[in-house]
Every structure is written in structure tokens, then in C-alpha cells.
N, C-alpha and C positions, 0 to 999 in steps of 0.2 A: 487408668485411662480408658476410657471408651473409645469404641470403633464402630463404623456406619458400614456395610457392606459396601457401599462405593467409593468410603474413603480407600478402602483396603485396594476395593477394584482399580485405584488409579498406579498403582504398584505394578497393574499388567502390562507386559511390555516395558516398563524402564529397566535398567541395568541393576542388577543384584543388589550393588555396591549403594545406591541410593536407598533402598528398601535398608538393609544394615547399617546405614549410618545414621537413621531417624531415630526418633525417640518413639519409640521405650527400646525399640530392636536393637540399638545402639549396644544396650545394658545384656543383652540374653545372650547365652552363648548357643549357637547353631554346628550342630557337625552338621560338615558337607562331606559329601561322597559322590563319585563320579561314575555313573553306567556306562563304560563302552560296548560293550554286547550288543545293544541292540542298534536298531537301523540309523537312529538319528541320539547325537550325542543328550544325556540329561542328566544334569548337576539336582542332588538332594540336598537340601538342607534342612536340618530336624533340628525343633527345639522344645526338647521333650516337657521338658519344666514349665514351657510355657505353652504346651498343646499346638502348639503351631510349625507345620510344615509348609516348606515350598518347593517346587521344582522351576528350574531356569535350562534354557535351552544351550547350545555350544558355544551361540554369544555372550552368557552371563546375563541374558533377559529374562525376567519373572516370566513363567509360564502358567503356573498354577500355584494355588495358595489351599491349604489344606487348614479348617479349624478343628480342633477337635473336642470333646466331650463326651469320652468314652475311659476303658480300660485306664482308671484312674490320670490321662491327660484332659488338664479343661483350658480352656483359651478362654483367659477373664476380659469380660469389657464389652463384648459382642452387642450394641445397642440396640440396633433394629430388630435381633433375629435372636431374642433370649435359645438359650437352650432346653427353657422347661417350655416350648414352646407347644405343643399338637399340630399336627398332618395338617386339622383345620382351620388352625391359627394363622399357620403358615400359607395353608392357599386363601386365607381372604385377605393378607395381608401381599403376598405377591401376585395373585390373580391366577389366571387359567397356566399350565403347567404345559411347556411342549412335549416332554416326553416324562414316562412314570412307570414306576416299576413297583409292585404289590411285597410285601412281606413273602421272605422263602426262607427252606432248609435245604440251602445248597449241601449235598453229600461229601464235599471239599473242604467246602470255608465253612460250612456249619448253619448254623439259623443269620439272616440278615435283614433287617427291619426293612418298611417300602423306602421309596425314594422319590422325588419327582427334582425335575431339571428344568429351571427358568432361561428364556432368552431375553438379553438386556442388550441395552443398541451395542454395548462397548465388549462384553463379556455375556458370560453364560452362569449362571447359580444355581449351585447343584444341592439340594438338601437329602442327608439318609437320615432317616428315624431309627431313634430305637429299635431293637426288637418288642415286640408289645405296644408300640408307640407312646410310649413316655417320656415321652422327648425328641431334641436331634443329636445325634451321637457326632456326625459331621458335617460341617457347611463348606464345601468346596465352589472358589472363586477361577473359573476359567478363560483365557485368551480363545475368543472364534475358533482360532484354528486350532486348538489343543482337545474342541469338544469332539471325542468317540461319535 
């Protein structure tokens, strides 16, 4: 099954339980796990097999959708936004980038490819490259208010 970055984006803000009853997510299985720590409640949902994470707020609303393509997790289907895609594929295909951040060797998390961060009227699209730019390792879909 193929997916449009804005089909997925219509996912932000409806309740979890719609997102899991669709097709194909129907069929995956997601652990959920729940952060009370921090300030404001967030429901995890991983599905590792299918490279796709989410997070939902204390409502059980989609807050953020995670694709991945990295550390042997791939999310098949991605239509618009292949993952064998280059930095400059991706900016002639989304346009000028609001916010960007260049390849580092964080001393923590280690090496992390650049990134840059699109604003769309509904949501925010965040891509990280590869290290080396060989790619996108992640394409996160976010609610306004969810953007750092």
C-alpha cells in the first residue's frame, strides 16, 4: 500500500483508535507505552516491523507520526518522499526549508545526519538524512503545536 505524506498528515489530531482501525494498521501490531514523567501525559506507540511510530497526547490524539528507515526499521510505501531520496531531492521537491540543521558528531548520541523542517498549512515535516546523506533515515509528520 502506498502513502502520500498528507494522507498520513490527516491522522493528526484524530483519536488513536481511528489511525488503528484503518487499513493496513488494522493488521500491525503496535506496543503502546505510556510516559507519566514528564509535564504533559504521551502515549508511544511502536511498530517495530513496520518502521512506524506514533505519539498521542493524554486524549488519545495522534500527535506525531515517526517513519523510519534506518537501524534495519523501513516503513514500505512512502510515495511522495522515497527514502533513497538526497537533501536536494527533497528541497526541490518540498521548497525552502524553515528551519535546518547540518550533519554533527553529537559526543552523546554519536554521528547524526542534517535535517531540515518544512511548514505545511495543517502540520509541520520534518526530514533527517542519513549520516553521509544517502538517504532519509526519518520522516516525522507533526501537529503545530507538537513543533520544538
Amino acid at each position: 500500500m502506498a502513502f502520500a505524506t498528507e494522507n498520513l498528515a490527516e491522522y493528526l489530531g484524530a483519536p488513536v483508535s481511528r489511525l488503528l482501525s484503518d487499513h493496513p494498521f488494522r493488521f500491525w501490531t503496535f506496543e503502546r507505552s505510556v510516559e507519566t514523567d514528564l509535564p504533559k501525559v504521551v502515549i508511544d506507540y511502536v511498530a517495530d516491523d513496520e518502521g512506524m511510530d506514533f505519539t498521542a497526547d493524554g486524549n488519545e490524539d495522534v500527535s506525531v507520526i515517526f517513519l523510519h528507515c534506518d537501524k534495519g526499521r523501513v516503513f514500505e510505501g512512502l510515495s511522495d518522499m522515497p527514502f533513497t531520496s538526497t537533501r536536494d531531492q527533497v528541497l526541490a521537491r518540498c521548497g525552502t526549508p524553515e528551519k535546518s540543521g547540518e550533519e554533527l558528531d553529537d559526543p552523546i548520541f554519536g554521528p547524526t545526519g542534517a535535517w531540515d523542517r518544512f511548514a505545511r498549512e495543517r502540520y509541520s515535516l520534518h526530514v533527517q538524512y542519513k549520516v553521509g546523506g544517502a538517504g532519509i533515515a526519518v520522516v516525522t509528520l507533526m501537529r503545530p503545536d507538537m513543533v520544538p
